[in-house]
N, C-alpha and C positions, 0 to 999 in steps of 0.2 A: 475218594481220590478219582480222578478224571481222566480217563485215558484216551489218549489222541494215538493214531492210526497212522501209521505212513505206507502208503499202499500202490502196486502199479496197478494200470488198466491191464487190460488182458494182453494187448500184444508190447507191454512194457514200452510204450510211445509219448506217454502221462504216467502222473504220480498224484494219487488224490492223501490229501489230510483227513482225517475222519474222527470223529468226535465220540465215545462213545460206540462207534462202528455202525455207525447211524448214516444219512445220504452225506457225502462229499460236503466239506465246508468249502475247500480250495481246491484247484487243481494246478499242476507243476508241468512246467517244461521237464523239470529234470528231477531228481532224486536228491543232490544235495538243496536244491532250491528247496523243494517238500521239508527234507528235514529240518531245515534253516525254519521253514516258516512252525511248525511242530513244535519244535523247542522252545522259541518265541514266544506262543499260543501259552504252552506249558507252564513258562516261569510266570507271565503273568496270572494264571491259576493256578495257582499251589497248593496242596501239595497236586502232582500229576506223574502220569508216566507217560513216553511218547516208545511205543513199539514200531517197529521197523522191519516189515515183514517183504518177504522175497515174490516171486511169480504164482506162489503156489500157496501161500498164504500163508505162511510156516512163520515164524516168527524169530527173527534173525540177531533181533539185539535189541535190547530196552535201556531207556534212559529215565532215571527217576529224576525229579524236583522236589525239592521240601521247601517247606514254607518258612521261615523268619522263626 
């Protein structure tokens, strides 16, 4: 399963996507834009999770996908 990252920079100004939690795939103006792009990413590889973590890297709320 493939886990994509929704994450801010430090001073919450950007929102990176992360693969695995590996370097930035994308960066966001905003948070829902991040997660829009996340979910996207997700359904097209399935199955996946896309975690949704805060400032501090906590992890705030997870979205599963399954596959067909």
């Amino acid at each position: 399963m493939k886990t994509y990252s929704v994450t801010p920079n430090v001073d919450v100004s950007a929102w990176f996507v992360k693969l695995e939690d590996v370097a930035p795939e994308e960066v966001y103006d905003s948070k829902d834009e991040a997660i829009e792009a996340a979910e996207q990413m997700a359904k097209e590889n399935t199955p996946s999770l896309v975690e949704i973590l805060d400032k501090d890297h906590n992890v705030i709320e997870e979205r599963r996908f399954k596959g067909l």
